[in-house]
C-alpha positions as CSV (number, residue, x, y, z in Angstrom):
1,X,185.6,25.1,94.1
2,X,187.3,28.2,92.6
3,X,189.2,30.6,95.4
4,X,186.2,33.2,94.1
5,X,184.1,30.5,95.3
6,X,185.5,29.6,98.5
7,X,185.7,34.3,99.0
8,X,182.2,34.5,98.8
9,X,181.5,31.5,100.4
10,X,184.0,33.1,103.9
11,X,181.9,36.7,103.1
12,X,178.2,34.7,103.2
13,X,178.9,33.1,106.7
14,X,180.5,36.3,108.1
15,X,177.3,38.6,107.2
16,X,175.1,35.5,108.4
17,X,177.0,35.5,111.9
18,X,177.0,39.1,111.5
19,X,173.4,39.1,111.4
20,X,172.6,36.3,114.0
21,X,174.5,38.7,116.8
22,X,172.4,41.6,115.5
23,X,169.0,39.4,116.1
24,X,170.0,38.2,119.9
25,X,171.1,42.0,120.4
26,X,168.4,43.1,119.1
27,X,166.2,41.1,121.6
28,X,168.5,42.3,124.1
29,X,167.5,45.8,123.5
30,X,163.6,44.7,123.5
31,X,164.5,43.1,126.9
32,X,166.5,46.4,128.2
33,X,169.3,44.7,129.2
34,X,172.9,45.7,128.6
35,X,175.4,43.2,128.2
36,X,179.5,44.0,128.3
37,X,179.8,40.2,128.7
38,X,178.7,39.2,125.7
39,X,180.2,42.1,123.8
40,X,183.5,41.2,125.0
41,X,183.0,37.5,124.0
42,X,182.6,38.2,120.2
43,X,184.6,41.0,119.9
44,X,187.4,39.9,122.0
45,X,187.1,44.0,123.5
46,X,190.9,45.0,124.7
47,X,189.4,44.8,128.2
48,X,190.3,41.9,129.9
49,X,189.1,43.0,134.0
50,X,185.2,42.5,132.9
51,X,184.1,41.9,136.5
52,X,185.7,45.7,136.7
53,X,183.6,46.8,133.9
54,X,180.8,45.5,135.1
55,X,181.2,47.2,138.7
56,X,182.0,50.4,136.9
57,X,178.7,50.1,134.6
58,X,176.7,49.2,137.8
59,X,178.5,52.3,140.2
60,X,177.4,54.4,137.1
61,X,173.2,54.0,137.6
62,X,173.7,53.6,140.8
63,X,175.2,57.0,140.5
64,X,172.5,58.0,138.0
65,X,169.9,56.6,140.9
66,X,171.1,59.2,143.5
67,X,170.7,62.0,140.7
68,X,167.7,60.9,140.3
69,X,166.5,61.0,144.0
70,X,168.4,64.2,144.7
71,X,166.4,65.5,141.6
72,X,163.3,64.3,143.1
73,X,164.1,66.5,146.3
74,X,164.8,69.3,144.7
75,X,162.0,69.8,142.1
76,X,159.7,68.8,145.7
77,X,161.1,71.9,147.8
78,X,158.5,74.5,147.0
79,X,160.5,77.3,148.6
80,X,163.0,76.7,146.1
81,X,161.3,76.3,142.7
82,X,159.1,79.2,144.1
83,X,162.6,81.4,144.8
84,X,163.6,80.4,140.9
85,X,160.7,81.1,139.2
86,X,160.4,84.5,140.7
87,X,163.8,85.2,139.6
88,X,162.1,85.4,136.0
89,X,165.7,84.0,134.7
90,X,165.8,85.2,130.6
91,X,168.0,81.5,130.1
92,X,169.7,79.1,131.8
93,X,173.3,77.8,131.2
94,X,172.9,73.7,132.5
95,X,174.9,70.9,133.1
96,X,174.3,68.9,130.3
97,X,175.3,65.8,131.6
98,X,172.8,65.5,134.3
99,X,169.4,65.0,132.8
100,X,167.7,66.7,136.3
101,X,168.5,70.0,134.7
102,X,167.1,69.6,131.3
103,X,163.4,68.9,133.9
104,X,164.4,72.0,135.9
105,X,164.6,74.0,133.0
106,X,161.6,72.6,131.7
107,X,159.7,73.3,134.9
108,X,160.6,76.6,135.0
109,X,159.9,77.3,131.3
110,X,162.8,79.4,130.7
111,X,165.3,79.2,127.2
112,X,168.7,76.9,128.1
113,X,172.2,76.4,126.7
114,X,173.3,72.9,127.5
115,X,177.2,72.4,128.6
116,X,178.4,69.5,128.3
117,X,181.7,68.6,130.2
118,X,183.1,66.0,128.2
119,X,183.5,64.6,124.8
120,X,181.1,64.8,121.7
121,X,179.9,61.5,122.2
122,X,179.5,60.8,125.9
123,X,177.1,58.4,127.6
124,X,174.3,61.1,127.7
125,X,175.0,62.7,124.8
126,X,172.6,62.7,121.9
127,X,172.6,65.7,120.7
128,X,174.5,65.4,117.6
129,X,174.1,63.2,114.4
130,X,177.1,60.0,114.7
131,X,177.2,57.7,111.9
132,X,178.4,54.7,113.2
133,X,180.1,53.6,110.4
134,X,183.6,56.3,111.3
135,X,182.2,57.6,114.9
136,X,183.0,55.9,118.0
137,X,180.2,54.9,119.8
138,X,181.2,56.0,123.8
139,X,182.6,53.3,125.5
140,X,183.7,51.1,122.7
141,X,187.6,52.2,122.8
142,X,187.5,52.7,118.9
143,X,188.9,54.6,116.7
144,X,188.1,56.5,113.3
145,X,189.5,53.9,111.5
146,X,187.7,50.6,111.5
147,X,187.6,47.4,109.8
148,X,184.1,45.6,108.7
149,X,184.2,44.1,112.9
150,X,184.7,47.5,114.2
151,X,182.2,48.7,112.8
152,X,180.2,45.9,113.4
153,X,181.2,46.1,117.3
154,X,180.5,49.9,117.0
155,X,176.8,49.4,116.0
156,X,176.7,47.0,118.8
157,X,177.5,49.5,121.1
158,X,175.2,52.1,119.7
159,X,172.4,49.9,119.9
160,X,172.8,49.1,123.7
161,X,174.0,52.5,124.4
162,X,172.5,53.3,128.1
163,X,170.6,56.2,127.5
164,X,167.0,54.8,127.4
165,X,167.8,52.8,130.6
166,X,169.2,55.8,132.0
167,X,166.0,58.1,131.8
168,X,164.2,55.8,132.9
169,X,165.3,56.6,136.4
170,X,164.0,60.3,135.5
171,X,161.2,59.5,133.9
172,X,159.0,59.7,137.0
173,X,160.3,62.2,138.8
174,X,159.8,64.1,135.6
175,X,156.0,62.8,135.5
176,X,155.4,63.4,139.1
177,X,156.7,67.6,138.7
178,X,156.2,68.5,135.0
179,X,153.1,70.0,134.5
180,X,152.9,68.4,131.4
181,X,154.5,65.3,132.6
182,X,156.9,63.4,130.9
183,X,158.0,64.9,128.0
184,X,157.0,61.7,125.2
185,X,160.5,62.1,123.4
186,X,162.2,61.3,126.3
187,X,165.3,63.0,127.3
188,X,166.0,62.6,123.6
189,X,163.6,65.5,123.0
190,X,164.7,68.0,126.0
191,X,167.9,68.2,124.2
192,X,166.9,69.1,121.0
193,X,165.1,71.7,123.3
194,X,168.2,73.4,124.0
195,X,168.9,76.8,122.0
196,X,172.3,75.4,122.1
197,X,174.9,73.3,122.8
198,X,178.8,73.7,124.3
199,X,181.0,70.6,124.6
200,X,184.1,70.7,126.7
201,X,186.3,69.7,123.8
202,X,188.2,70.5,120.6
203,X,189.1,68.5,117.3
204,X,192.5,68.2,118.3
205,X,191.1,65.7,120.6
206,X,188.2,64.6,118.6
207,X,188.0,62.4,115.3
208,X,186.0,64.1,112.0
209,X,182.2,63.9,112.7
210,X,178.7,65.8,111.4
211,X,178.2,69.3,114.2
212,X,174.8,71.1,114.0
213,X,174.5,75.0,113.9
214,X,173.9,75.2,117.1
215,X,177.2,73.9,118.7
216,X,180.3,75.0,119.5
217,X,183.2,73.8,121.0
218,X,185.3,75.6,123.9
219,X,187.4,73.4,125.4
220,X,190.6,74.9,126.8
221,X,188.4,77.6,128.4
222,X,190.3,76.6,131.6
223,X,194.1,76.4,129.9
224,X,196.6,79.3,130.6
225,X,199.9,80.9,130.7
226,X,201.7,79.1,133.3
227,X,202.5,81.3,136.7
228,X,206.2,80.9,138.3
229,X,206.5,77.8,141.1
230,X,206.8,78.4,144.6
231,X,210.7,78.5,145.4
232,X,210.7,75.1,147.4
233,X,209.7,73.2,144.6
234,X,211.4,74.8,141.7
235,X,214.7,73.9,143.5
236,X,213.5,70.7,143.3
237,X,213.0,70.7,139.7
238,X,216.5,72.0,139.2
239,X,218.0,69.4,141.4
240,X,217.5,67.0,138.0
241,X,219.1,69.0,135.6
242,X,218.5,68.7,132.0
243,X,216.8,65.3,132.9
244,X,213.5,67.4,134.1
245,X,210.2,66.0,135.4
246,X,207.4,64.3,134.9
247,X,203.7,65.5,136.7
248,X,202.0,62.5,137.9
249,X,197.8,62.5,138.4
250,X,195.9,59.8,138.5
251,X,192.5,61.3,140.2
252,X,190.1,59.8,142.5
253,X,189.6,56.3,141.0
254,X,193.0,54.6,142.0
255,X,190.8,52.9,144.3
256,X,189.3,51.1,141.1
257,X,192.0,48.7,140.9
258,X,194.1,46.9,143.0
259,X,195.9,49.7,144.4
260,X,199.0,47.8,146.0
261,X,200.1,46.1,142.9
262,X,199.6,49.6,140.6
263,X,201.7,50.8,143.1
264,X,204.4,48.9,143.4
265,X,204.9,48.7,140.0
266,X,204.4,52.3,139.1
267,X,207.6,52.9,142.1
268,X,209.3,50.1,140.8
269,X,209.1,51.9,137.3
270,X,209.9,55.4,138.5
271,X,213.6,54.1,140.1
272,X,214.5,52.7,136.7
273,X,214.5,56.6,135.2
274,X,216.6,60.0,135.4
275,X,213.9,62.4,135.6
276,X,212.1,63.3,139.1
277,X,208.6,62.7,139.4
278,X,206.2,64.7,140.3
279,X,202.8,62.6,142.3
280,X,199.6,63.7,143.4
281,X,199.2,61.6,146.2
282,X,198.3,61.7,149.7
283,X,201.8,60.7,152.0
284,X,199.6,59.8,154.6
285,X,197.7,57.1,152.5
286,X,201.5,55.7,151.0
287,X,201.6,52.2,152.2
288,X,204.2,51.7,155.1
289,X,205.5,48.8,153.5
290,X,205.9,50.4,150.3
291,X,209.4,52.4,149.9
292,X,209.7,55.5,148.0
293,X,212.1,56.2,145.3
294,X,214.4,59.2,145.6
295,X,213.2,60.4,142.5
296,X,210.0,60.8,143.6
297,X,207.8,63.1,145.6
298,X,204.3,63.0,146.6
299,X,201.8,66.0,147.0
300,X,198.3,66.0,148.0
301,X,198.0,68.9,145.6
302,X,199.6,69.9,142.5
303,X,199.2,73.2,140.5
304,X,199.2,71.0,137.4
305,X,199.0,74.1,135.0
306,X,202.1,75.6,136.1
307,X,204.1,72.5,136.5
308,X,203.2,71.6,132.7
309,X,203.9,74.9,131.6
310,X,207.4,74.9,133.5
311,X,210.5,74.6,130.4
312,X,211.5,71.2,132.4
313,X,208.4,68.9,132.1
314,X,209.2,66.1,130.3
315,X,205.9,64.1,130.1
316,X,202.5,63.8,131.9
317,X,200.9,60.9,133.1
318,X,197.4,60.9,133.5
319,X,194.1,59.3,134.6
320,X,192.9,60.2,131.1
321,X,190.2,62.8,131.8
322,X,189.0,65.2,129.4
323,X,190.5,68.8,131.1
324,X,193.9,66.9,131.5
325,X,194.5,66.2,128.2
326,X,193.7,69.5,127.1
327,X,196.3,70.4,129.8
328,X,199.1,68.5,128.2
329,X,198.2,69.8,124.9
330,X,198.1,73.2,125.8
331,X,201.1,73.2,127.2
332,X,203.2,71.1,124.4
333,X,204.0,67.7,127.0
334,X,203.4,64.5,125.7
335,X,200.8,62.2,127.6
336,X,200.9,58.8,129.0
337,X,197.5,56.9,130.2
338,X,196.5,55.0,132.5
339,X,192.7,55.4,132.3
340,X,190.8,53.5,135.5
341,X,187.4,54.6,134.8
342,X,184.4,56.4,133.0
343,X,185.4,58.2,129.5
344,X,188.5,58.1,130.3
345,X,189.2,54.7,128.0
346,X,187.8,56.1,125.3
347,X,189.5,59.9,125.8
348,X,192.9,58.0,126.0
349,X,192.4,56.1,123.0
350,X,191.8,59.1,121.5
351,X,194.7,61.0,122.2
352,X,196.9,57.9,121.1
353,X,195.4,57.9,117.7
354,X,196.1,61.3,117.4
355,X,199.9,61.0,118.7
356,X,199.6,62.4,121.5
357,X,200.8,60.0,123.8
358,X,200.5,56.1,124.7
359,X,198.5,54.2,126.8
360,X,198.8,51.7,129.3
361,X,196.4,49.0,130.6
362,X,196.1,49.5,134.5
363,X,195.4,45.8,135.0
364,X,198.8,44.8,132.7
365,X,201.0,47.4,134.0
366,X,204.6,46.2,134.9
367,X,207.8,48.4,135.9
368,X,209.7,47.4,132.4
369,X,206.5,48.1,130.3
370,X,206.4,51.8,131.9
371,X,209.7,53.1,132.0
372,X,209.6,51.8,128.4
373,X,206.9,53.7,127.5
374,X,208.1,56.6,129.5
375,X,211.8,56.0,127.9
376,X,210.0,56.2,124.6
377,X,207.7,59.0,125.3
378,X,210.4,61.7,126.5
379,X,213.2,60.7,123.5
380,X,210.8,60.6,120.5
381,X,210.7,64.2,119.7
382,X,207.6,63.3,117.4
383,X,205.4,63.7,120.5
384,X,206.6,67.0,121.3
385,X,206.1,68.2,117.6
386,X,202.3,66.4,117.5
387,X,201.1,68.3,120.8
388,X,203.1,71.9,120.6
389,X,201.4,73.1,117.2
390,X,198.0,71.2,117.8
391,X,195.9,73.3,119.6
392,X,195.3,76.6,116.9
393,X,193.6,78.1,119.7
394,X,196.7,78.2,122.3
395,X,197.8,81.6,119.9
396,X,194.5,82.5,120.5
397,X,194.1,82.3,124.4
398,X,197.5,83.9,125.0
399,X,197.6,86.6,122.4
């Protein structure tokens, strides 16, 4: 057989393997059940704590389910609906992200913008046209640039995207206080009933993709000007010379993984580097057993905007979420990730791709992996350059 033989021959089985994971997926779909397992199985996903995944999708509709019943509460207190309808509102501004407001609106028959507080393609968010074949399906930790597979994995994810399981917790709440019941379209069709929409976002953090005429982006709304540090810690700053700092925030979801070894080896990493380092964390919940580097100093709070902004910060590292990143980007400091939960995978890859930073599995972390990274972050001026110019609207916001 010729080597054009033996091509075609590798191309035939691909598409027909191809096409046999589309069939079972496809009965998947019919079935309504959503499968990371098998996802990761022939796509080998970069995500090897699937027993976390799975919690995480689970947390997430079980999340959804108390929306839902809070939603039912809500749309059944008369006094209230009664209160908003009298108001004679002339539009509503709504959290996009929570379908309950989308049926509020609807109830009250009044115009809405819909905000939605994260990335163009979220988990709920369908308002915009995504071509799979260069647009990264939520959740699939993907970039612009895929091969035939990622693609193929991309689709995958698009088809058993959540969003039809998801209203289907709505769905009769909406039928039990909607005059007209359940709208037939879905949620699908009570956000193409918003006059607009607002993501929380901007291109510097997004990859190319269609928009419609009725969005707009304004993320950074939140960015500005940083304000002069309390005296206390400012001496602290200074303490490290040229060295500087590095702001630590890692949010809520620490819990998501097992806290004692992150923790350890995130200490373990800080010792092994010159600059101080700056950790939102709660002292009291430090384990006793754990010693603290000298280095470092922990803070239940943080005014994050102000330490970025400070002429000494060196690099932020970060739970990955949306308002962070455009934090670090605002302000010029490179990023490292260590996403734990939600969007924040796919917001980290994100910024990667668009050399912004690096990221760092929290399940593969080590001490020598992250005062590499950290080593490599803070030297390679290239970071610096990508972030300070980035953001077209920083001019903008301060001028």
């Amino acid at each position: 057989m010729t080597k054009r033989g033996i091509f075609f021959n590798h191309i035939t089985v691909d598409l027909m393997f191809l096409l046999l994971i589309l069939l079972f997926l496809l009965i998947f779909k019919l079935l309504n059940v959503f499968s990371v397992f098998f996802l990761s199985l022939v796509f080998n996903v970069k995500c090897k704590f699937l027993p976390l995944l799975r919690d995480h999708f689970n947390g997430f509709l079980k999340f959804v389910g108390h929306l839902s019943h809070q939603c039912d509460n809500l749309l059944g207190n008369k006094e209230t609906i009664t209160f908003l309808q009298k108001e004679k509102y002339d539009i509503i501004i709504l959290d996009a992200f929570n379908p309950c407001s989308f049926i509020l609106a609807h109830k009250l028959g009044v115009p809405y913008v819909a905000f939605y507080p994260g990335m163009l393609n979220g988990p709920l968010s369908i308002a915009l046209p995504s071509p799979v074949s260069y647009v990264p399906v939520f959740g699939s930790q993907l970039s612009d640039q895929m091969n035939l597979w990622d693609r193929a994995k991309n689709l995958l994810f698009s088809i058993l995207a959540p969003v039809d399981l998801i209203w289907s917790t709505f769905k009769d709440v909406a039928e039990r206080h909607l005059e007209s019941g359940s709208p037939p379209g879905g949620l699908r069709q009570l956000h193409q009933g918003a006059e607009m929409w607002a993501f929380n976002t901007d291109f510097s953090l997004e990859f190319p993709q269609p928009l419609m005429p009725y969005t707009v982006l304004v993320g950074g709304l939140l960015n500005k000007p940083a304000n002069p540090l309390e005296q206390d810690l400012e001496s602290w700053i200074s303490s490290f010379g040229s060295a500087g700092f590095i702001v630590v925030t890692l949010g809520s979801m620490v819990s998501s993984v097992s806290v004692e070894r992150l923790l350890v080896e995130l200490t373990a990493g800080f010792s092994r580097i010159p600059q101080g380092v700056l950790w939102r964390y709660d002292s009291q919940l430090w384990p006793s057993d754990l010693d603290k580097p000298d280095n470092v100093r922990l803070q239940e709070w943080l005014p994050v905007n102000d330490l970025l902004g400070h002429r000494k910060a060196r690099l932020f590292i970060t739970h990955g979420g949306q308002n962070s990143l455009m934090q670090a980007v605002y302000h010029a400091v490179p990023v490292l990730g260590i996403p734990l939960f939600g969007d924040q995978f796919d917001n980290v890859v994100r910024a990667e791709t668009k050399g912004l930073g690096l990221t760092i599995n929290p399940t593969h972390i080590t001490r020598e992996l992250l005062s590499t990274k950290i080593h490599t972050l803070i030297q390679d001026t290239g970071y610096v350059e990508t972030t300070g110019p980035h953001w077209c609207f920083n001019y903008i916001l301060q001028g």
